[in-house]
N, C-alpha and C positions, 0 to 999 in steps of 0.2 A: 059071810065076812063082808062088811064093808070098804070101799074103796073111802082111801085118805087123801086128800089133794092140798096142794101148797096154795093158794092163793094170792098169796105175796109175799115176796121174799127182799127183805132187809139187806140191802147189800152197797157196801161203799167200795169204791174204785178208786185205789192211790196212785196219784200221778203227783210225779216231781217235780218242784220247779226250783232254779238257778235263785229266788230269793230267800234271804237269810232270816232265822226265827227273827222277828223284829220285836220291841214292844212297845206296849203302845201309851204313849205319855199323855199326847193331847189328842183332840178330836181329828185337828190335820194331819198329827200321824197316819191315823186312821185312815181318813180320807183320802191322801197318799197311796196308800194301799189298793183303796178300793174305786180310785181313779185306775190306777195302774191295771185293774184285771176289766174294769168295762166302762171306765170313760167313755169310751171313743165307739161303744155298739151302737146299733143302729135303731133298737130299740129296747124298751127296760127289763133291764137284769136285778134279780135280787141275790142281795152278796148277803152269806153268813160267816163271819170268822169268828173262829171259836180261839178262846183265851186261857190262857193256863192264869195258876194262880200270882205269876209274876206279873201279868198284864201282855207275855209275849203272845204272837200269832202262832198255833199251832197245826192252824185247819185252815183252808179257804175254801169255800161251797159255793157254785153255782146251783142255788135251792130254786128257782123259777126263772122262766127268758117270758116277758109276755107279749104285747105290740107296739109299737110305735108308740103310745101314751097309754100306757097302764100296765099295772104287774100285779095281780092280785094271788100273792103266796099265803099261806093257810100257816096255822101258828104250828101245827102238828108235824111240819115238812121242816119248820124251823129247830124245833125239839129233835128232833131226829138226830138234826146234823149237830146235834148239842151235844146228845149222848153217844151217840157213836164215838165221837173225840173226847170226850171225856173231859168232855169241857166244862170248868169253872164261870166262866160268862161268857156274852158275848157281845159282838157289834153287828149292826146291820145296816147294809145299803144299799141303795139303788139308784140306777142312774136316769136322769131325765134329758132323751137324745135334743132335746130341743135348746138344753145349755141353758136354761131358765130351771137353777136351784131350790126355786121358791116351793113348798107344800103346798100341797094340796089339800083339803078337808080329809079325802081319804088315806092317803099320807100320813096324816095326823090321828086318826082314827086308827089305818093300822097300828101305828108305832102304839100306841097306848094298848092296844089289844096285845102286841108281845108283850110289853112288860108284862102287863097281866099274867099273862099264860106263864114269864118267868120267874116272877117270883112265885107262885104258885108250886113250881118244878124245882124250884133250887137253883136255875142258873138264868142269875139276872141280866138287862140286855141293858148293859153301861150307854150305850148311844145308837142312833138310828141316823144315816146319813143320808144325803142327797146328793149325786157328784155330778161331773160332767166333764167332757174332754177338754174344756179350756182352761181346767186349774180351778172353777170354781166349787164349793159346797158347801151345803147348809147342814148344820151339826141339830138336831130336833132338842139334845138336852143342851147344848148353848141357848135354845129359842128358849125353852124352860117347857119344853112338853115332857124331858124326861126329870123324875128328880134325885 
């Protein structure tokens, strides 16, 4: 008889929070949002919120934390937090501690590599965001990276 081992085990952890299903209209809704969960960290977070088919928030994912200037999350960490919530689309952000909005080439690069991966999957990623604790952020499909 052979021994059978888990290897990895698929598991989400629900935790609460005090904010209301929102939905989400424009890109600063959005950004709102994803100012509010990591604005103000100390270095880059990448945010998944998964969408119902109304456009409200139904999920908010901390999918990677990375260093001071860079977050390299994997499209496969992003699908994850997609299908677990049973999510219709999604948005994505991250923050740049240094309060400078602007893209990066990789940036630009990632965002293009999720759509990819979402329309491929069924669940397309309406915008790709860049925040930061002063209020400001760069919306990637406002620039016209997303279409």
């Amino acid at each position: 008889m052979e021994n059978i081992f888990e290897i990895v085990r698929i598991k989400q952890i629900v935790k609460e929070t005090d904010m209301k299903r929102k939905t989400i209209r424009s890109p600063e809704d959005a950004a709102e949002i994803a100012a509010e969960f990591i604005g103000d960290e100390d270095r880059e977070v990448f945010l998944v919120m998964c969408l119902n088919t109304k456009n409200e928030v139904i999920a908010v994912n901390r999918c990677h934390i990375g260093s001071i200037n860079m977050s390299v999350v994997h499209p496969r960490e992003v699908v994850k937090v997609a299908f677990l919530n049973n999510s219709t689309s999604l948005i994505v952000a991250h923050n740049h501690p240094s309060y400078n909005c602007e893209p990066s080439s990789e940036d630009i690069q990632m965002t293009r590599r999720l759509v990819e991966v979402g329309e491929i999957v069924g669940v397309p990623i309406l915008d790709s965001l860049i925040v930061s604790g002063n209020g400001n952020y760069t919306s990637l499909k406002e620039k016209g990276y997303i279409k």
